[in-house]
Each structure stands twice: as C-alpha cells, then as structure tokens.
C-alpha positions as CSV (number, residue, x, y, z in Angstrom):
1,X,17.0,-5.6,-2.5
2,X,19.2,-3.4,-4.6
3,X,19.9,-0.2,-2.3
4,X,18.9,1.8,-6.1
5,X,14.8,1.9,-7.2
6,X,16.0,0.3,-10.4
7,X,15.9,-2.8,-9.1
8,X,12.7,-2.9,-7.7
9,X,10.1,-5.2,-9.3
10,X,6.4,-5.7,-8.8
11,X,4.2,-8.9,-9.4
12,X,0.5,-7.5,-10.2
13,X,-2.2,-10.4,-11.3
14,X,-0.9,-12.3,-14.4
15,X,-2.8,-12.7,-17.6
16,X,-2.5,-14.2,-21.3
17,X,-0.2,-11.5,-22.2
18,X,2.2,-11.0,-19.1
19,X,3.9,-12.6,-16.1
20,X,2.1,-9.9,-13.9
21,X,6.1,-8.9,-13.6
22,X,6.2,-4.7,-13.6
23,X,9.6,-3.2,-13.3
24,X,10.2,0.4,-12.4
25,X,11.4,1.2,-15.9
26,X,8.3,0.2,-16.8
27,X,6.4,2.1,-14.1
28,X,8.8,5.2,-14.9
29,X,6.8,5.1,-18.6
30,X,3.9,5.9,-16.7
31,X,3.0,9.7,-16.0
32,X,-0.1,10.1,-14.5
33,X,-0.9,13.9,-13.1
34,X,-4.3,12.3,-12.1
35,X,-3.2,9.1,-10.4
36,X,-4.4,10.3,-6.6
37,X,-4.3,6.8,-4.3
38,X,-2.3,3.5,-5.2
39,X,-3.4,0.8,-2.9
40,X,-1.1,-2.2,-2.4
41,X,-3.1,-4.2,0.1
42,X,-0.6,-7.5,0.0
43,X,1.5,-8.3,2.8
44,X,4.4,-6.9,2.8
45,X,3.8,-4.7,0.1
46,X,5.6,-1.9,1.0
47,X,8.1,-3.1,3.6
48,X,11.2,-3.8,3.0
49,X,13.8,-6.3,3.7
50,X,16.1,-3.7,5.1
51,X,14.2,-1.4,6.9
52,X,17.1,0.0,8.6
53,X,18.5,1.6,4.8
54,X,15.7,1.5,2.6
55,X,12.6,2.0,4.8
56,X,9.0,1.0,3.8
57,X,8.9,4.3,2.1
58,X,10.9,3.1,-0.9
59,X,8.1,1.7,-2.7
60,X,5.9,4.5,-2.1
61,X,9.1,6.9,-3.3
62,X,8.7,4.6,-6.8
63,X,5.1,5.5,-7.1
64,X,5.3,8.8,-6.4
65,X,8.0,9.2,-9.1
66,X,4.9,8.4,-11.3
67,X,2.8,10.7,-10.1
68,X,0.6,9.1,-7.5
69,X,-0.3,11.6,-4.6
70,X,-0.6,9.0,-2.1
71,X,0.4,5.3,-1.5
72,X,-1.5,2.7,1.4
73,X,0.6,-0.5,1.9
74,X,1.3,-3.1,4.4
75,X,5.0,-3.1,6.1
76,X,4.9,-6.6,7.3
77,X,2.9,-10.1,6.9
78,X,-0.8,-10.0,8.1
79,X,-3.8,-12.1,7.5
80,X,-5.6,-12.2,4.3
81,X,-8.6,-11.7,6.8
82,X,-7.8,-9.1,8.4
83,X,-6.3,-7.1,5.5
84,X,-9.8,-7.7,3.8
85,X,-11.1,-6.3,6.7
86,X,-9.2,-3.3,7.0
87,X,-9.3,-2.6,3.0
88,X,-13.2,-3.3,2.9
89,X,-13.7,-0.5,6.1
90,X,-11.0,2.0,4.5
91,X,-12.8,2.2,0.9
92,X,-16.2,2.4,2.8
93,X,-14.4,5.5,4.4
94,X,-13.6,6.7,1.2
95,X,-16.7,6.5,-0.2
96,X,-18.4,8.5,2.4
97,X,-16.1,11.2,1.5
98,X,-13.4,11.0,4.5
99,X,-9.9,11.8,3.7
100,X,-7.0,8.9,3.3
101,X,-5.8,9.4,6.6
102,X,-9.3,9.6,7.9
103,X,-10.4,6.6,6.2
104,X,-7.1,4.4,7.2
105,X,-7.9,5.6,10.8
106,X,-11.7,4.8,11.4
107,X,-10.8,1.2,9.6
108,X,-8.2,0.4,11.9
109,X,-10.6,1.3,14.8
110,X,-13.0,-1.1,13.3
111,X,-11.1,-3.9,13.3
112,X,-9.9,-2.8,16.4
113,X,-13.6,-2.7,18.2
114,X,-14.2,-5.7,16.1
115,X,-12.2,-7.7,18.6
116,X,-11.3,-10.7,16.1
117,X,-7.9,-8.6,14.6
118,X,-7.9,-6.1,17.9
119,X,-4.2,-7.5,18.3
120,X,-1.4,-4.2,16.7
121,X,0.2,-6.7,14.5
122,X,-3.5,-6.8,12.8
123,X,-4.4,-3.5,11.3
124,X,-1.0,-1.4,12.7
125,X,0.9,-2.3,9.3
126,X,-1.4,-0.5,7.2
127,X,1.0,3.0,6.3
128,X,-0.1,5.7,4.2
129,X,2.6,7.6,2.4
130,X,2.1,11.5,1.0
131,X,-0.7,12.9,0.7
132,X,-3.1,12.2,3.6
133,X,-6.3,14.2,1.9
C-alpha cells in the first residue's frame, strides 16, 4: 500500500451501478457531522500490510477525515464464524445502550466464555479507533 491515504481503496458489496470499488477521493466527498460508528467487520479490514509504517489505524484515519467519531475493524484474518459472533454480541451491546468500548468488551468475553472462539486470535483482532462512547 501507498505510504499516502490517496491510495487507499475500499470494496463495499457491488450492485447494478458500481464495482462496490470506493476510493478515498470518493469518501473525501462525504462530510458527515452525524456519522458516529463505521463498522468494517471483514477480515483484515483495518490492518494493514505494513504495520510497522502505516499501522491499522490508517483506515480508521481515512474515515475519520469524513467525519466518523469512531471506527471498529479487524487487524488480521479471522473466521467468518467468529466475526459473526463477535459483531452479533457487540450490536446487542449497543442496543442495550453500552458504550463502543463497552460493547466491543462484553462481546469479546462472550465469545471468550463461549469456548468455541476462546482462542486470542478469535475475538482479539476486533480494534476500536476514536471515540470509545
């Protein structure tokens, strides 16, 4: 990857109309004072191929540039499985009114307690960027 933001480039679902492609000039379009959580629940989603001078928080830098007040990703490859697991408990948590950070938290102890995805490399990928209310 490109060590500048320019040259980062999302795929989203594709449709009829697009190639689900969304570059950051495109996301830079968007301004959105209301935009409070972006959730990018694919592996990898927010890691990076060089961690060491770009860090994971790159992508969460691009969507913060368009307003978003938080950003939940995965840093590395997980299990469709246990991703569903871990998204399914955190917007449970959200919609008994916990916080981000609070919701990220009690879902990783549920797949934790769960046993099946108990293993770090399970539920430990899951960083939330910004604002942790």
């Amino acid at each position: 990857m490109d060590a500048s933001p320019a040259g980062i480039q999302l795929l989203l679902a594709r449709d009829s109309t697009s190639d689900g492609t969304v570059t950051l000039r495109a996301l830079s379009a968007v301004q959105n004072p209301y935009l409070q959580l972006v959730v990018l629940s694919a592996c990898d989603a927010i890691g990076s191929s060089d961690p060491i001078s770009q860090g994971p928080a790159r992508t969460a830098e691009v969507f913060s540039l368009i307003g978003a007040k938080s950003v939940l990703g995965g840093l590395w490859k997980v299990s469709d499985k246990s991703a569903q697991v871990v998204m399914a408990a955190f917007y449970q948590g959200l919609s008994r009114g916990k916080s981000r950070a609070e919701a990220l938290q009690s879902a990783q102890r549920a797949v934790i307690e769960s046993k099946q995805f108990a293993h770090p490399f399970y539920w430990a990928c899951f960083a939330l960027y910004g604002n942790p209310r």
